[in-house]
C-alpha positions in Angstrom: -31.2 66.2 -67.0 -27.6 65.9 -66.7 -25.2 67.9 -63.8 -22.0 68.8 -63.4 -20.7 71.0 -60.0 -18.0 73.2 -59.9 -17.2 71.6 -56.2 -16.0 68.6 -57.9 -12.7 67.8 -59.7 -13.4 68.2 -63.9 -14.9 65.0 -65.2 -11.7 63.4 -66.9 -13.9 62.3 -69.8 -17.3 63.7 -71.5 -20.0 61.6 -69.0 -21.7 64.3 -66.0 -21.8 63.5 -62.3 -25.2 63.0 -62.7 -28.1 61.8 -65.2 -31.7 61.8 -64.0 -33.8 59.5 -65.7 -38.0 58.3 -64.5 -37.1 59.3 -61.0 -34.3 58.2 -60.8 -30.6 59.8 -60.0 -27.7 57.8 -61.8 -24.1 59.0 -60.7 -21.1 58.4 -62.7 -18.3 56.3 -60.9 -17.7 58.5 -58.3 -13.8 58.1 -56.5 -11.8 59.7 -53.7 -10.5 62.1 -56.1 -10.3 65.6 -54.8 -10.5 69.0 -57.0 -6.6 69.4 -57.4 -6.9 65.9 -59.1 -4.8 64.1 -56.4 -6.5 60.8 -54.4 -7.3 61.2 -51.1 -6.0 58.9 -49.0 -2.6 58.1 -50.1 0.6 58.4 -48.5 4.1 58.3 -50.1 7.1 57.9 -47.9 10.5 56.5 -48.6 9.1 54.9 -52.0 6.3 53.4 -50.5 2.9 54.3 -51.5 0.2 53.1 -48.6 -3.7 53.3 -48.8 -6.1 54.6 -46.6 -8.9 52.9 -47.7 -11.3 54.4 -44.7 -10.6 57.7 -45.7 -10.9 57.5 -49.4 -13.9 55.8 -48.5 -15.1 59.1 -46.5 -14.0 61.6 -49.7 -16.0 59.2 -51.7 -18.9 60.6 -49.1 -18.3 63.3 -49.6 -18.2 63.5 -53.6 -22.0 61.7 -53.7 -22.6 64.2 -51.0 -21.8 67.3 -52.7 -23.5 66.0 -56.2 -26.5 65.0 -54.5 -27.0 68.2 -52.6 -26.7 69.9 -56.1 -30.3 68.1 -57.0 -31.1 68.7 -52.7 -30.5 65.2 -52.7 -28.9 64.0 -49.2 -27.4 60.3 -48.9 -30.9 59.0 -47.0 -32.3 59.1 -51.1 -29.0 56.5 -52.0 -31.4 53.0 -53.1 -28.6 51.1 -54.6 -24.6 50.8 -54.1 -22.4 49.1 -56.0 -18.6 49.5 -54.2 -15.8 47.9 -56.4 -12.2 47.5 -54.7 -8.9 46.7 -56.1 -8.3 44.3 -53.6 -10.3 42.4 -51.3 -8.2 42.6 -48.1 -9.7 46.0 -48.1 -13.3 45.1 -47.5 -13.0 45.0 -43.6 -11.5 48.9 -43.4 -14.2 49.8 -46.3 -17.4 47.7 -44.8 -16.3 49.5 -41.5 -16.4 52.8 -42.8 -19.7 52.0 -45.0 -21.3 50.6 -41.5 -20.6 54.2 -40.0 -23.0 55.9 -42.9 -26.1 53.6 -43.5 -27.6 51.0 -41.5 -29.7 48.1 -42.1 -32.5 50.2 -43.7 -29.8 51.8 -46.0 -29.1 51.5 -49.9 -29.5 47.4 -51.4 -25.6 47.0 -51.8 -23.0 45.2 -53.8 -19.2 44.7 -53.3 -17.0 43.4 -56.0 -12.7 43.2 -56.3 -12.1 44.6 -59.5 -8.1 44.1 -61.3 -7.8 48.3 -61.1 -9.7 51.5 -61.7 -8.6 54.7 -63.4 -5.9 55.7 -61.6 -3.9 53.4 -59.9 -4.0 55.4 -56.5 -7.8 54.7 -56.7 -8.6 51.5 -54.7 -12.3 51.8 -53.9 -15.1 53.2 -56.4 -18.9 53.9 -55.7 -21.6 53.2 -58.4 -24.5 54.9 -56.9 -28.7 55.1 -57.2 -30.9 57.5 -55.8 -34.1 58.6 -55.7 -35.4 61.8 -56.5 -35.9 63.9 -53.6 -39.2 64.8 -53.3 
């Protein structure tokens, strides 16, 4: 089974949000992007371009939020997390934020600096596992 949600920006390629397989919910690489196609948590001013790497970190939340719920899923059936950043200077604002979602008992997790990600406003990604609610 494959899922797609209308709450979420469009897929920029052919993959869904979601593929269920023995169980198991695989999402696709799931970003800050919102549904106008613009990142959250980026600020342009004067020619600068900052990162807010706390909240992209909450729209990314939110996006595994919304496509869980599609399957009644809620973030308590996450098992495995794989966060990739574009720079590691950002892991104390993004391990701060994850620290405020799941505790000890939470998803086995991974964090790895990656050179970029699809769009170069993106600088933290979620690979997520969950469970199939019951």
């Amino acid at each position: 089974m494959s899922i797609t949600t209308s709450e979420r920006p469009k897929s920029l390629a052919n993959y869904p949000f979601l593929r269920e397989a023995g169980g198991l919910l695989f999402l696709s690489g799931v970003s800050a992007r919102q549904k106008d196609g613009t990142i959250a948590g980026v600020s342009r001013q004067a020619g600068e371009v900052s990162y807010d790497v706390a909240k992209q970190f909450r729209a990314i939340i939110a996006n595994i939020t919304e496509t869980l719920h599609s399957v009644n899923g809620t973030l308590s059936d996450l098992v495995d997390v794989t966060i990739f950043l574009t720079d590691m200077a950002y892991y104390p604002a993004m391990n701060g934020e994850y620290n405020k979602w799941f505790g000890p008992d939470g998803p086995a997790r991974t964090t790895v600096g990656v050179s970029q990600l699809p769009h170069p406003d993106m600088v933290v990604e979620l690979k997520v596992v969950a469970r199939r609610p019951d």
